[in-house]
C-alpha positions in Angstrom: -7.9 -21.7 -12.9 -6.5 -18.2 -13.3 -6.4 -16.3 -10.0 -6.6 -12.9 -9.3 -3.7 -10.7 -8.0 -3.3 -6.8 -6.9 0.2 -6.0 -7.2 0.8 -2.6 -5.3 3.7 -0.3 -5.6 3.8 2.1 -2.2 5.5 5.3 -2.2 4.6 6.9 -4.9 5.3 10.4 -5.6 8.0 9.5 -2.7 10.9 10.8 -5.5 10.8 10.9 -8.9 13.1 8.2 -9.9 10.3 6.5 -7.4 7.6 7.5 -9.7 9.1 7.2 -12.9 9.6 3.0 -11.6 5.8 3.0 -11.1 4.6 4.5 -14.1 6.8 2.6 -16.3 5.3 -0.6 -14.4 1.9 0.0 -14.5 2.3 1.1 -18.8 3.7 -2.8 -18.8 0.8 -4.5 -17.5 3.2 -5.1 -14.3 1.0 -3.4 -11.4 -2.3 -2.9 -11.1 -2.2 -0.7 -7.9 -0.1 2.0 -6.1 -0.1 4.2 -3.4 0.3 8.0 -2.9 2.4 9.7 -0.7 0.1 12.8 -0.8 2.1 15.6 1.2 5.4 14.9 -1.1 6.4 18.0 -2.8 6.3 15.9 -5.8 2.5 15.3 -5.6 0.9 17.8 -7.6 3.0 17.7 -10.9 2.7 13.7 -10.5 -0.9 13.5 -9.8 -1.4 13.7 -13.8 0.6 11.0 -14.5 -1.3 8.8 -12.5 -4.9 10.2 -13.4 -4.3 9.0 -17.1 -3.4 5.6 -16.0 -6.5 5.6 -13.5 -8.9 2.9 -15.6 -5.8 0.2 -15.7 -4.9 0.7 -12.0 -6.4 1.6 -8.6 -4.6 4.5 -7.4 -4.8 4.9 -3.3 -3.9 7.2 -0.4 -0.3 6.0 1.0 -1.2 7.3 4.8 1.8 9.0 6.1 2.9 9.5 9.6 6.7 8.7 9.6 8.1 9.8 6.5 9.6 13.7 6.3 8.0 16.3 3.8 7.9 19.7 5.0 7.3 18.9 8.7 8.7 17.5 11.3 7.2 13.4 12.3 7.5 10.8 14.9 9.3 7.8 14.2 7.4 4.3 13.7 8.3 3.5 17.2 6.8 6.1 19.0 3.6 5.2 16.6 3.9 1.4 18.0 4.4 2.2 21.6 1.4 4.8 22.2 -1.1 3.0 19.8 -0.4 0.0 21.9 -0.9 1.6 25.2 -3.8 3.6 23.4 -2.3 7.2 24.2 -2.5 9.4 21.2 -5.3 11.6 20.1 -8.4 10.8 18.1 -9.1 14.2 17.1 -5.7 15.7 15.7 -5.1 11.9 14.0 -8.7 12.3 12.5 -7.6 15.8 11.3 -4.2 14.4 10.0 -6.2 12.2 8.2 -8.8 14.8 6.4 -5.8 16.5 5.5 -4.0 13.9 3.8 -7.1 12.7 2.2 -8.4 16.1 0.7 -4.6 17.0 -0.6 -4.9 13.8 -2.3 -8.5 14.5 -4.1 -7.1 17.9 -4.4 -4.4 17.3 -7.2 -6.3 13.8 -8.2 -9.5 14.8 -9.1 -11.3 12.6 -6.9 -11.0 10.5 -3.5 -8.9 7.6 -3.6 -9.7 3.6 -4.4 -8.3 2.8 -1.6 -6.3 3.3 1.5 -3.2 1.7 2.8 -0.4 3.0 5.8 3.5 3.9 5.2 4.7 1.4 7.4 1.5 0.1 8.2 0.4 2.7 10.3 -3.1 3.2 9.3 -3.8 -0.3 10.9 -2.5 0.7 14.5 -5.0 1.0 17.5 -6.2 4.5 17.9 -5.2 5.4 14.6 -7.4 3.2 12.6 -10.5 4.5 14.6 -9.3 8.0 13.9 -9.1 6.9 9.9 -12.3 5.2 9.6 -13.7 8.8 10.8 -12.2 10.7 8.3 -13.4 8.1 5.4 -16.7 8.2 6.9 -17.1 12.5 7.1 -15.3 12.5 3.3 -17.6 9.9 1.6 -20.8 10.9 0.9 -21.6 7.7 -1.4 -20.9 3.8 -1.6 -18.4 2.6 -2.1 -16.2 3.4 0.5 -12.4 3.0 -0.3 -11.1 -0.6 0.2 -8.4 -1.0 3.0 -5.3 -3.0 3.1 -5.3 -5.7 6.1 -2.3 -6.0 7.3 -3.2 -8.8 9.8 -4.5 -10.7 7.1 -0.5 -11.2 6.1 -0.5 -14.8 4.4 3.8 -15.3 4.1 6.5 -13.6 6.4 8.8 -13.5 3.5 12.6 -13.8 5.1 11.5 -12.3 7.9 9.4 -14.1 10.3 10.1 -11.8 13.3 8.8 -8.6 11.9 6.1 -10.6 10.5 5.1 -11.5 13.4 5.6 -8.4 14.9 3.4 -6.5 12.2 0.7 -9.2 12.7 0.4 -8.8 16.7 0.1 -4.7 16.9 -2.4 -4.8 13.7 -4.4 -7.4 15.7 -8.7 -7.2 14.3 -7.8 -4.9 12.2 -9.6 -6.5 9.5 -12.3 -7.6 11.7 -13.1 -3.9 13.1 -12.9 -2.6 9.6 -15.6 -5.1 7.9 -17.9 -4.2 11.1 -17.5 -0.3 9.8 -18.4 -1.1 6.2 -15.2 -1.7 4.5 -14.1 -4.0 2.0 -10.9 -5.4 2.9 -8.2 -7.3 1.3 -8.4 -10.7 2.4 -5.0 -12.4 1.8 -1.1 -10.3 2.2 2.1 -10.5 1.1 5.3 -8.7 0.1 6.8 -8.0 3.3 10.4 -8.7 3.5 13.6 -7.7 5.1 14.0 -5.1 1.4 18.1 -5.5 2.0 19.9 -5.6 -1.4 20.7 -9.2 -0.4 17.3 -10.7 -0.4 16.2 -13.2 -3.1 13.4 -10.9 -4.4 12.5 -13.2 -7.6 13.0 -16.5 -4.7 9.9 -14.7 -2.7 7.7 -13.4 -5.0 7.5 -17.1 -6.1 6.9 -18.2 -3.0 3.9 -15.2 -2.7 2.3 -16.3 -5.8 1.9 -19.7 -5.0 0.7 -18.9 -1.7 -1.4 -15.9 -2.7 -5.3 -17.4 -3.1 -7.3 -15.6 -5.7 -8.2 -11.9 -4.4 -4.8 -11.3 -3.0 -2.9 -7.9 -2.8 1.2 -8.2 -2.9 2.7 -4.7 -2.0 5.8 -3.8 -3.5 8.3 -1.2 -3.2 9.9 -0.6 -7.0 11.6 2.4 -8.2 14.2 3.4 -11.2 18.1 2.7 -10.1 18.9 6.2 -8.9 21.2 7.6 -6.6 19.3 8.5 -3.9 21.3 8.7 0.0 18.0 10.0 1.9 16.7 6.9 0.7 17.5 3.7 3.0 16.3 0.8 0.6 17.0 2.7 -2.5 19.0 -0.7 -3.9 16.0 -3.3 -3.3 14.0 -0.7 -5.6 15.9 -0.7 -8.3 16.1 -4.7 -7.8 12.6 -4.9 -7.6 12.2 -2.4 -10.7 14.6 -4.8 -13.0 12.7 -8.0 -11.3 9.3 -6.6 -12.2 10.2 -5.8 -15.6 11.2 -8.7 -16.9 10.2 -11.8 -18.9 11.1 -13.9 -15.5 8.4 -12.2 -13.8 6.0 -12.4 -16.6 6.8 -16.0 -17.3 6.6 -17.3 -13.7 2.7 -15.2 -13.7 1.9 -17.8 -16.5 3.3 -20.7 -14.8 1.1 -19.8 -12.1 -1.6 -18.7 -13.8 -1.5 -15.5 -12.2 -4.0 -12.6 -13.6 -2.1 -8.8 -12.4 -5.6 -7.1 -11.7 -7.5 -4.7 -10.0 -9.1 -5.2 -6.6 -12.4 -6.7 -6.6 -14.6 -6.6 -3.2 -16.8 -9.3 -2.2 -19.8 -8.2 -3.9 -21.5 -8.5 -0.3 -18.8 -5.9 0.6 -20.3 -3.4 -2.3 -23.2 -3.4 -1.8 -23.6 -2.8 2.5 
């Protein structure tokens, strides 16, 4: 039986050898998700691009609190030490988040399908409370965006440290999300050391026949470009060339693997 798979591309908007990766991806049937890195310089003139793709992919908010635009951030580890001991403030990370989302719907069109963190911060104590705020003031109407779990991470990929690492300070995310009305993805995958050395192909069969049916793999492609203020710029362009080809799209068959859009519970619609 064919099961269902969201295959997510983070960072767009990021750069625009980034973008150009994800565009060319989705116009192959190859994605059928990304994320937005909405404060990017780059946002605005991309936002287009993505709009005229938006009924063959759901196009999300990429939550930023690490990455540099045009203002200074913390690193992730300040992020993991004070969400952990529950020391930073609801208010100005409930604001952060209103800004991030209207910039988004600003240049979109619209508010986004769903939500997800650069480096998984939306899922962090304190932060996630200060999220589900924001989503609650800026939707009016059901339904509310969908949320990526990542406690709900199904395969460590060649990493088992930092999966287990990612699964203990994301602990009930999911839980605490469903009680507040959101439709969450129930099964994760794609995390990975992303050095050039990794068996890329080698893992993402291991995440499809692990994935069950409803799954969301996030993935970090992007055209080979010279880029030094990027760190994994290599494992993009090897995802890029992995995702492109007739390996990948012959090992979906084998698996019987349907690249799709999200689709909630329809229990989680309808609350």
């Amino acid at each position: 039986m064919t099961k269902r798979l969201t295959l997510c591309a983070d960072d767009f908007a990021q750069s625009g050898s980034i973008s150009a990766g994800i565009l060319q991806l989705i116009d192959a049937g190859r994605l059928s998700a990304t994320s937005a890195l909405c404060q990017s310089p780059h946002w605005p003139e991309l936002a287009g691009e993505l709009k005229a793709r938006a009924e063959r992919v759901d196009v999300g908010l990429h939550f930023n609190l690490t990455h540099p635009f045009d203002a200074p951030v913390k690193p992730l580890s300040h992020w993991l030490m004070k969400s952990q001991l529950r020391q930073l403030p609801h208010a100005s990370l409930r604001d952060e988040a209103l800004a991030q989302i209207d910039r988004f719907a600003e240049h979109f069109g619209r508010l986004p399908d769903f939500i997800d963190g650069h480096q998984h911060v939306h899922a962090l104590p304190v932060i996630r409370d200060a999220l589900f705020d924001a989503i609650q003031q800026r939707w009016e109407q059901r339904p509310l965006p969908y949320l990526r779990s990542p406690d709900r991470l199904g395969h460590p990929g060649d990493n088992r440290l930092k999966a287990l690492i990612l699964r203990s300070v994301c602990t009930n995310f999911d839980e605490q999300a469903q009680a507040r009305g959101f439709a969450t993805t129930p099964w994760f995958g794609g995390m990975y050391s992303l050095s050039p050395q990794a068996d890329f192909a080698g893992l993402m069969q291991a995440w499809l026949a692990k994935s069950p049916d409803r799954a969301l793999i996030m993935c970090h492609p992007g055209q080979p470009a010279a880029d030094a203020s990027d760190p994994i710029a290599a494992s993009r362009g090897r995802e890029f060339d992995y995702l492109s080809s007739p390996a990948f799209a012959e090992l979906c068959l084998r698996q019987q693997v349907s690249i799709a859009r999200f689709q909630p519970e329809p229990a989680a619609v309808a609350a």
